[in-house]
C-alpha positions as CSV (number, residue, x, y, z in Angstrom):
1,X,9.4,2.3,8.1
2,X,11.7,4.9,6.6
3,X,10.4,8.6,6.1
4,X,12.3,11.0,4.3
5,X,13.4,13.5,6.6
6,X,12.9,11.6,9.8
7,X,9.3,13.2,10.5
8,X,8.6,10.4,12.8
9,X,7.9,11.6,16.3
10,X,8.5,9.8,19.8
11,X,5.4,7.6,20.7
12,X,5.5,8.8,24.6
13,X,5.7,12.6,22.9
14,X,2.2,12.0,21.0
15,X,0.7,11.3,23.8
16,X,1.2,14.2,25.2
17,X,-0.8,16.2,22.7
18,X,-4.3,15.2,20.6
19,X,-4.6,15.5,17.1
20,X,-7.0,18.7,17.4
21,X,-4.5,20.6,19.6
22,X,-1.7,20.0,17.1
23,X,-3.4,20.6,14.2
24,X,-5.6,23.8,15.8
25,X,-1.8,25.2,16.7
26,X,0.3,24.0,14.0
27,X,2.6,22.6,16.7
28,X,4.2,19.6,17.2
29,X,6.5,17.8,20.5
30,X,10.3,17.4,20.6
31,X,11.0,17.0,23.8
32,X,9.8,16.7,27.1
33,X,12.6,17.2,29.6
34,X,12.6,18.7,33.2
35,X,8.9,20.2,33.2
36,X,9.6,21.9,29.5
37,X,7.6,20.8,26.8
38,X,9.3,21.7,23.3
39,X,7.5,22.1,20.2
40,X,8.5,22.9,16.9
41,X,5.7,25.5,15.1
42,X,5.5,27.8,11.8
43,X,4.1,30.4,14.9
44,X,6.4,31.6,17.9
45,X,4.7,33.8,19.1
46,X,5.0,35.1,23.0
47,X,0.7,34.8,22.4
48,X,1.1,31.2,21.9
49,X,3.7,30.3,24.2
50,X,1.3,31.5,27.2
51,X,-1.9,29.9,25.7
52,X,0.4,26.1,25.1
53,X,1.5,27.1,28.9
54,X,-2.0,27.6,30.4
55,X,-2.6,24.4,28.0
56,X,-0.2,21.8,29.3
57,X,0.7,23.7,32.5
58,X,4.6,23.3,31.7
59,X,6.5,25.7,30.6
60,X,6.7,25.6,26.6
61,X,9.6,26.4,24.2
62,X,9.0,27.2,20.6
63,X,11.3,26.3,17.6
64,X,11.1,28.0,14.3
65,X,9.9,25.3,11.8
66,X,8.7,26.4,8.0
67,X,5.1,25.5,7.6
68,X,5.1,23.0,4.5
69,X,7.5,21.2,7.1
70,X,5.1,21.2,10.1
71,X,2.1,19.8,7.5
72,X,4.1,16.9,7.1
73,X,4.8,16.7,10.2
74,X,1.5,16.6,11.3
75,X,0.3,14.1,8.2
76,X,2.9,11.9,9.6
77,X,2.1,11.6,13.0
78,X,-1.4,12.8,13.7
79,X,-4.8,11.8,12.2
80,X,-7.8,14.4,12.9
81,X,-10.3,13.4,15.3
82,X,-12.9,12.5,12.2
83,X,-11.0,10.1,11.2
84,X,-10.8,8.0,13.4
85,X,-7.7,9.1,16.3
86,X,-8.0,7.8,19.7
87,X,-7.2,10.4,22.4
88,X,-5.9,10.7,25.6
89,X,-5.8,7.1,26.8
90,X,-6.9,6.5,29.7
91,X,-6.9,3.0,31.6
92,X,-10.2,2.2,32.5
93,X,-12.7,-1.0,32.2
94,X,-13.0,-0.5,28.7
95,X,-9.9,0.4,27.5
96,X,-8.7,-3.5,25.9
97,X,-12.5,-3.3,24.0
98,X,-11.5,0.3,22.6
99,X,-8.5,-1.2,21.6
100,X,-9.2,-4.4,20.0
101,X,-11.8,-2.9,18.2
102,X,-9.4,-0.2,16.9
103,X,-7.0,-2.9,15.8
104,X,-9.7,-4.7,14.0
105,X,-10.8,-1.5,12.5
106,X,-7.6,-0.6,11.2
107,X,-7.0,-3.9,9.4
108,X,-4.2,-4.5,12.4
109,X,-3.7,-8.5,12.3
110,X,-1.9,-9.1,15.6
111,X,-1.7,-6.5,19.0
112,X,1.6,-7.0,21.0
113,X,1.7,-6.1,24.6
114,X,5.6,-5.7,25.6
115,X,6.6,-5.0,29.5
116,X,9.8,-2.8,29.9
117,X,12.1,-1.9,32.6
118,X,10.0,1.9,33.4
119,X,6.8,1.1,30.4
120,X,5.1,-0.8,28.7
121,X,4.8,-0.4,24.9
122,X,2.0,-1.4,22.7
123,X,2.8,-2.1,18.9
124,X,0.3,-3.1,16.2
125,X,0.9,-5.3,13.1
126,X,-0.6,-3.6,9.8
127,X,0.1,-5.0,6.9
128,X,2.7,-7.5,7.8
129,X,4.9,-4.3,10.0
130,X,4.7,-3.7,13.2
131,X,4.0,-0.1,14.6
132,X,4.1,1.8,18.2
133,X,0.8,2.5,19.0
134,X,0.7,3.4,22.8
135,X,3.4,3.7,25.8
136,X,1.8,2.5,29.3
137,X,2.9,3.3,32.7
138,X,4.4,0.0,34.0
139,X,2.1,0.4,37.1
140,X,-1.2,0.1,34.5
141,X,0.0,-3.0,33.0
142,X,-0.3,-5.7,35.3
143,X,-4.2,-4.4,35.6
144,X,-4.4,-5.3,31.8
145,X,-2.8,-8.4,31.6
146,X,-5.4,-10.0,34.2
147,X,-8.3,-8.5,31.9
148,X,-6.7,-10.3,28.6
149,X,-6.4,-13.6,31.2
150,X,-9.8,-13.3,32.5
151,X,-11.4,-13.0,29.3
152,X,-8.9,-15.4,27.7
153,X,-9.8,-17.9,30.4
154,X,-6.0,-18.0,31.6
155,X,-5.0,-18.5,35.3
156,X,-4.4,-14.9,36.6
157,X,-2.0,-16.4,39.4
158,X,0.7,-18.2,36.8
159,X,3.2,-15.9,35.7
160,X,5.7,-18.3,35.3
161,X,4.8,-20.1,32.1
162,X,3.5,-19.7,28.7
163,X,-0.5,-19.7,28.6
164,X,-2.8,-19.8,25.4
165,X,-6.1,-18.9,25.3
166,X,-8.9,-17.0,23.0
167,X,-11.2,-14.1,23.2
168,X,-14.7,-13.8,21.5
169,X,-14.9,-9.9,20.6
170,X,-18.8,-9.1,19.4
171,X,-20.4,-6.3,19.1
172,X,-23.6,-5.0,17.1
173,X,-21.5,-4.7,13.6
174,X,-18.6,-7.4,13.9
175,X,-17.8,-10.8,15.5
176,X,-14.3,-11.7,15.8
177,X,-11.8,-14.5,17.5
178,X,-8.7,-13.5,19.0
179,X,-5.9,-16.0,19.6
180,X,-4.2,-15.0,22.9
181,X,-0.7,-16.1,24.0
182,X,1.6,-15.3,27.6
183,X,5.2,-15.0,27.8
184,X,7.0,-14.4,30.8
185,X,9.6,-12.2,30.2
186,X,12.1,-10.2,32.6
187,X,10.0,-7.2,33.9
188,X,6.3,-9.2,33.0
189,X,4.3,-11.1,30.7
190,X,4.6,-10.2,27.4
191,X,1.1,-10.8,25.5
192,X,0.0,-11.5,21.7
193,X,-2.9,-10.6,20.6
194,X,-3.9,-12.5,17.1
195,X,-7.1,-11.5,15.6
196,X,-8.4,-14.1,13.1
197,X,-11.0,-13.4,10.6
198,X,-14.2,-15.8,11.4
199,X,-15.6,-15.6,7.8
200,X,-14.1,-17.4,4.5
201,X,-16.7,-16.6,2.4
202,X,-15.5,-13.0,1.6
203,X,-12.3,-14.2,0.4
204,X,-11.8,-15.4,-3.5
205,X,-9.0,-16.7,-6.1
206,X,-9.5,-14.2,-8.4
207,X,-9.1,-11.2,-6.0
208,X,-5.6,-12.4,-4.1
209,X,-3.1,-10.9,-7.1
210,X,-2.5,-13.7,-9.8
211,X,-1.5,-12.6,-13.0
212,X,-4.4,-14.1,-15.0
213,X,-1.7,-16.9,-16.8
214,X,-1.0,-17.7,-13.1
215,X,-4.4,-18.2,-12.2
216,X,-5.4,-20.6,-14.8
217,X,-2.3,-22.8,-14.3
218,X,-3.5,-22.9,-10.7
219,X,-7.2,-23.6,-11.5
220,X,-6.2,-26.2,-13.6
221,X,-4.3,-28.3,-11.5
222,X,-7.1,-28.2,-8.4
223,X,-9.2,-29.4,-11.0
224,X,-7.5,-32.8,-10.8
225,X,-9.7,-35.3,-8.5
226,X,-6.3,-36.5,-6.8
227,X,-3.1,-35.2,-6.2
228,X,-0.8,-32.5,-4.1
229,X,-1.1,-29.2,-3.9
230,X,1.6,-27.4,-1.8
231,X,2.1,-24.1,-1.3
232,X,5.4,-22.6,0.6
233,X,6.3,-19.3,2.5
234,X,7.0,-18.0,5.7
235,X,4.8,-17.0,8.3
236,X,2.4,-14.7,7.6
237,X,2.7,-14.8,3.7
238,X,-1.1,-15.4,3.0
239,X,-0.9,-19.0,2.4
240,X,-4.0,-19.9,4.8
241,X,-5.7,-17.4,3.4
242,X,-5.1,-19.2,-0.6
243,X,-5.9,-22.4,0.8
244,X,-9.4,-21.1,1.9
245,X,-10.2,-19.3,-1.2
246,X,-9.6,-22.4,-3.3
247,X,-11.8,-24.5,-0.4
248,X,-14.5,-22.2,-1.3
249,X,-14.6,-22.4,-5.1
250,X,-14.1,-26.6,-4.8
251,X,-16.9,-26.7,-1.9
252,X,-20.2,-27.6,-2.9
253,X,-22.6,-30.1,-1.8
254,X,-21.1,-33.1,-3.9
255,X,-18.2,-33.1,-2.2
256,X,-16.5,-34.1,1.4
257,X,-13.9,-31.8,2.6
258,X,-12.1,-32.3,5.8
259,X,-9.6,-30.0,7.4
260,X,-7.1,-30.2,10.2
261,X,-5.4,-27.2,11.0
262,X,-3.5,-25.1,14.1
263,X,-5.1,-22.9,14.7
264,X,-8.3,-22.5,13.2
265,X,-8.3,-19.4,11.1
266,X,-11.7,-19.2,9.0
267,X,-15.0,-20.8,8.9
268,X,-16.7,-22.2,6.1
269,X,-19.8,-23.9,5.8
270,X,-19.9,-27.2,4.5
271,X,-16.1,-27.6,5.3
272,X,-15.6,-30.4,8.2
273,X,-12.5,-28.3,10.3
274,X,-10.6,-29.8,13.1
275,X,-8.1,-27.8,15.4
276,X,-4.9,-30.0,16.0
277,X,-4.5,-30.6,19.5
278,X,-0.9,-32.5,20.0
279,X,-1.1,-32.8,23.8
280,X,-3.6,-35.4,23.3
281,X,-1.9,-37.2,19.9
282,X,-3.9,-35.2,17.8
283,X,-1.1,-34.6,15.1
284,X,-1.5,-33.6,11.5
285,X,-0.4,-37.1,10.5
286,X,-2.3,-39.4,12.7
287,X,-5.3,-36.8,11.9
288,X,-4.5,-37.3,8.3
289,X,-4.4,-41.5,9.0
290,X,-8.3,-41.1,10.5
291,X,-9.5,-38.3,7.6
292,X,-8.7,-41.7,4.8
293,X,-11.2,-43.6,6.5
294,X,-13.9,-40.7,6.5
295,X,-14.5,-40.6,3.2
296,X,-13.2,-37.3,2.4
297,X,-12.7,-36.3,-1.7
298,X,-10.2,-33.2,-0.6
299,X,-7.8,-32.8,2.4
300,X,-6.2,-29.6,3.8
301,X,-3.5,-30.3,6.1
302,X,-2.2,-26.5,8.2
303,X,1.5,-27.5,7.1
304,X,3.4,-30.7,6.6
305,X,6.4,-30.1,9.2
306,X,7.7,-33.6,9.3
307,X,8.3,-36.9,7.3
308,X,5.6,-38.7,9.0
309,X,2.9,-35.8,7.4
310,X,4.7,-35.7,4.3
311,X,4.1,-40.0,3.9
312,X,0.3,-39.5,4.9
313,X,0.1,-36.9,2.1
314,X,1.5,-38.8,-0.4
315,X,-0.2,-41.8,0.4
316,X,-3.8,-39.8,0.3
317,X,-2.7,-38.7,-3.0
318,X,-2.3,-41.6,-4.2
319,X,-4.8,-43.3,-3.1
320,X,-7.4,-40.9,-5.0
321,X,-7.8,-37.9,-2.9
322,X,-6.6,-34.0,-3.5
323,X,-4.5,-33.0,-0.6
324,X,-4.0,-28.9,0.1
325,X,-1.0,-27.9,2.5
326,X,1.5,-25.6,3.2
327,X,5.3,-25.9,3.8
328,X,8.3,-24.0,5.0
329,X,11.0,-23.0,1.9
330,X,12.0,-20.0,0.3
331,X,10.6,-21.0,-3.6
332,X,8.7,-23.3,-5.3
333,X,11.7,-25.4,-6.6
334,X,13.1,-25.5,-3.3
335,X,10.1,-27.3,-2.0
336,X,10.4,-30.1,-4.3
337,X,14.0,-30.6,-2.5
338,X,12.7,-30.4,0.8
339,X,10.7,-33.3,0.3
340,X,13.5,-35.2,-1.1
341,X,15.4,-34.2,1.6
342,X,12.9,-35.6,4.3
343,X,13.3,-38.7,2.4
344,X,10.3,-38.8,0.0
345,X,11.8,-40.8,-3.2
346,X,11.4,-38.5,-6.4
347,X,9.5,-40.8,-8.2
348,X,6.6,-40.3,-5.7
349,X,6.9,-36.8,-5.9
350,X,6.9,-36.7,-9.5
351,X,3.9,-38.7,-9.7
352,X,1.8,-37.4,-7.2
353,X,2.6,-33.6,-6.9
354,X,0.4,-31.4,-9.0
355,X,1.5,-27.7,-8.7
356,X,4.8,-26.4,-6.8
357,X,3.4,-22.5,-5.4
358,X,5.4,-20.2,-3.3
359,X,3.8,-17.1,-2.4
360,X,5.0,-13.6,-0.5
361,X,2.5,-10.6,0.9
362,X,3.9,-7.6,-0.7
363,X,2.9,-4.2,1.0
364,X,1.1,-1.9,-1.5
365,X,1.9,2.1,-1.9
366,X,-0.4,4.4,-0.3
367,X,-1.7,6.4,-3.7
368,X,-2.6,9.9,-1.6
369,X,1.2,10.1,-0.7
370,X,3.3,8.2,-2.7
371,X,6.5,10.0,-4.4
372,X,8.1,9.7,-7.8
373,X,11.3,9.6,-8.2
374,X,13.8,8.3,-10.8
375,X,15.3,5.0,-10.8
376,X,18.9,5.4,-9.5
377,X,21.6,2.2,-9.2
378,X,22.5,2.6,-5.8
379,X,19.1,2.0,-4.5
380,X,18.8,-1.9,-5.9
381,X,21.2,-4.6,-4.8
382,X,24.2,-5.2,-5.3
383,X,24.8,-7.1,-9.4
384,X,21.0,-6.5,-9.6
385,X,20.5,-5.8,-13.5
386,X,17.9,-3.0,-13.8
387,X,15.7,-3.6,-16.5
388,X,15.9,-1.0,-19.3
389,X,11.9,-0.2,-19.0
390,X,12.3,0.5,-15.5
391,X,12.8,4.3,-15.0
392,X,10.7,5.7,-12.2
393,X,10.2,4.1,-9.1
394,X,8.1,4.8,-6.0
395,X,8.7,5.9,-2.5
396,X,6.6,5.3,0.9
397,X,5.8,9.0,2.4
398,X,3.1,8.6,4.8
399,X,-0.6,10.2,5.4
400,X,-3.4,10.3,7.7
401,X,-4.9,7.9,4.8
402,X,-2.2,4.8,6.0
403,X,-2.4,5.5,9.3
404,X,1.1,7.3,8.7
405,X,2.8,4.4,7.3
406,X,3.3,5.2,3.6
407,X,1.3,1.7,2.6
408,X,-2.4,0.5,2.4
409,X,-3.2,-3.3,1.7
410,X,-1.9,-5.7,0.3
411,X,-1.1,-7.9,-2.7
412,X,0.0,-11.3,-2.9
413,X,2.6,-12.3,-5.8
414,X,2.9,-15.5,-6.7
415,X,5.8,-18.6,-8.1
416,X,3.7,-21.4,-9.5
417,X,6.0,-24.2,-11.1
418,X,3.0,-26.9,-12.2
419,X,4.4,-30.6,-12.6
420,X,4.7,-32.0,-16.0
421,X,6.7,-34.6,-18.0
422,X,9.2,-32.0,-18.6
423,X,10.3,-31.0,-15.2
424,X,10.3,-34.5,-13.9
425,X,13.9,-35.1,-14.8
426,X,14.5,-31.9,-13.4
427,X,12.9,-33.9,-10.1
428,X,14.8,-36.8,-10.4
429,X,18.0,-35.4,-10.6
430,X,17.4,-33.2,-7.5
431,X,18.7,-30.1,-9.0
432,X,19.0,-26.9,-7.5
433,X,18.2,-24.1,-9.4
434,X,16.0,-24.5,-13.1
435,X,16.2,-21.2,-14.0
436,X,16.4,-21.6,-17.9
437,X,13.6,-24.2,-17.3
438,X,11.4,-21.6,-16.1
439,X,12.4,-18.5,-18.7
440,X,11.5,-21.1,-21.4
441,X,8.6,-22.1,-20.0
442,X,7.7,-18.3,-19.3
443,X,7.0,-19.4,-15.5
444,X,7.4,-16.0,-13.6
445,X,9.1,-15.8,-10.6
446,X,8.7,-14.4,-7.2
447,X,11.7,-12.2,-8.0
448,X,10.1,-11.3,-11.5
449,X,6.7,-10.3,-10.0
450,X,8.1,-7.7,-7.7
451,X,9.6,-6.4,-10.5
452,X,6.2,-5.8,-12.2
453,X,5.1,-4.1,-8.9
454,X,7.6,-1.6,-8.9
455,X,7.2,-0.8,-12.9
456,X,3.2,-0.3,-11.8
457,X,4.0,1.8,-9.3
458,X,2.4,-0.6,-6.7
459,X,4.8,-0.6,-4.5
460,X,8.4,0.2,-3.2
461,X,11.9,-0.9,-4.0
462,X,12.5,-1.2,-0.2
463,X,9.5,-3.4,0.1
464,X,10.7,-5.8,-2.3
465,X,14.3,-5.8,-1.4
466,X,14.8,-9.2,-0.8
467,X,13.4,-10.3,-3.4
468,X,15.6,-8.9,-5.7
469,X,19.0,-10.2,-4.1
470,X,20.4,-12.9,-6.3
């Protein structure tokens, strides 16, 4: 995260301080050196130097700041106790409740636990970034990591290998499934926290960020009774969470859907989910070689990693079924060579895939502290053409409304390249970039998308960034 003015503030230094006493005395730390706390304040006073004394029981040092900078300061770093701050951690039973349910009530998506030399540092993933949370004393964590094995079900007494395991949080207003993972690292386990959302029936199609061309073409070729749909990103670019909105408009009670998946992310009723389980030979392609003789009418597979997955597809596909996965490239195009490149002749590509997607999680713009500013060259990469409509951009600030970050949500931008007789020479020759095919066919890109974004004044330049580099 960049902040303009570097307002951001030590995470072992908040901790020092609540919310109430640095907004109630306009003060906020620096440093914390030799039994001297320093703060900067609008408010020097000799008065408030003994009351922060009697306070923290240190002495106190006071440096001069103007008080428009101390309000950002404080909107930066701080969020007031209504809202929702957690105050001076402490350790005890219910500490790891308090702060899974935080995560989940922040929207966090993953918690990382990370042991170092003298602390131990706790960072949470909101909206795709990660951010410093908490500092722990070293001597606390070991205490922690047995409660996350205990309720994991993980042996307590290995702390030589990898463990997996998962937690069922529930309480009187939520129910939740959190994926837990070990790694022994140099000075202790470093844990992951994943928190998966139980419930697919709050997610839809139409609320994800299509453009509405996009989300016809899409419709339309899940409409087709047989056939491939793939859809391509990297990890953590929202492509479960497409999958499961298009299992929820094509589930109904005529139809047999089976899924197999690693790990299990959402539930839906009246989907048949199975969680891969390759220890045993429970791959996605031997999976996918029992789902043909279940009688299924549409197939998710998690991701198609290898050849062997890839053949199983095609051969559902072909034999009458809609098939729904996910694979690894950086476009849509690039997926059809991927395929070719495991080995899959074109021809069967051609005839059995119905819609190429790729699909990136862009961050959107907190709208309480956003700033304007105007569009300058040396912001964009280098050779990027700036559009002539494109004069004003947006920057990230951050506000007790983001939880400080400068973003809130979400939006997902789409590449959708849907098979027809004209790209399939494009297909048979294997070629590598079709970039006049698409402008004719007004197919928008990834890269185009985020442009649109930052006309909106969605999001950032810096959040797009590498999308724009040629």
């Amino acid at each position: 995260m960049i902040i303009e003015n570097n307002l951001s503030i030590a995470t072992h230094l908040l901790q020092l301080i609540s919310s109430e006493q640095a907004y109630q005395y306009h003060i906020v730390p620096i440093k914390a050196i030799n039994g001297t706390l320093t703060f900067k304040s609008d408010n020097t006073s000799e008065d408030l130097k003994r009351e922060l004394q009697v306070i923290f029981d240190r002495h106190i040092e006071l440096i001069p700041e103007t008080t428009e900078t101390i309000k950002r300061y404080l909107a930066t770093n701080f969020r007031k106790r209504d809202e929702g701050q957690s105050e001076n951690l402490h350790y005890s039973s219910n500490f790891l409740e308090r702060l899974l349910l935080s995560a989940k009530d922040i929207g966090s998506s993953d918690i990382h636990f990370e042991p170092y030399e003298n602390t131990c540092r706790v960072r949470f993933r909101l909206d795709g970034k990660l951010k410093e949370h908490y500092i722990i004393p070293l001597e606390e964590y070991p205490v922690i990591v047995n409660q996350l094995k205990i309720k994991a079900g993980l042996d307590i007494s290995e702390k030589r290998l990898p463990q997996d395991g998962r937690i069922t949080i529930k309480n009187q207003m939520d129910e939740f499934d959190i994926r837990v993972s070990s790694l022994p690292t140099l000075h202790g386990e470093k844990i992951v926290l994943r928190i998966l959302s139980k419930d697919a029936n709050h997610i839809n199609l139409d609320d994800l960020g299509f453009t509405k061309q996009e989300l016809k073409t899409y419709k339309e070729s899940i409409k087709n009774p047989n056939g491939i749909v793939l859809i391509s990103g990297p990890t953590g670019s929202g492509k479960t969470t497409t999958l499961y909105a298009t299992l929820k408009l094509l589930n109904d009670d005529k139809t047999n859907i089976v899924t197999i998946e690693d790990p299990i992310e959402y539930t839906l009723e009246g989907v048949n989910q199975v969680q891969l389980k390759e220890n045993i030979g429970l791959d996605f392609a031997s999976a996918l070689r029992t789902f043909l003789r279940q009688d299924p009418d549409i197939i998710m597979v998690g991701e198609i990693r290898d050849v062997k997955t890839a053949n199983m597809a095609i051969r559902a596909a072909l034999t009458g079924h809609l098939v729904l996965s996910t694979i690894h490239t950086n476009s849509a195009w690039a997926t059809i060579s991927r395929l070719i490149d495991m080995g899959i002749p074109a021809f069967l590509i051609a005839s059995t895939l119905n819609v190429s997607i790729a699909q990136r999680l862009v961050r959107k713009l907190c709208d309480h502290c956003k700033q304007e500013h105007t569009v300058s060259k040396v912001i964009f990469p280098e050779n990027f053409s700036i559009p002539k409509d494109l004069l004003n951009h947006y920057t990230a600030v951050g506000c007790h409304h983001c939880y400080h970050t400068g973003y809130q949500g979400r939006k997902a931008i789409y590449e959708i390249i849907p098979i027809s007789k004209l790209i399939i020479p494009h297909i048979k020759n294997n070629e590598l970039e079709i970039d006049s095919y698409l402008q004719e066919n007004k197919i928008n890109t990834l890269k185009s998308n985020a442009i649109d974004l930052i006309k909106e004044g969605v999001t950032s330049i810096e959040e797009v960034y590498a999308l724009l580099i040629d």
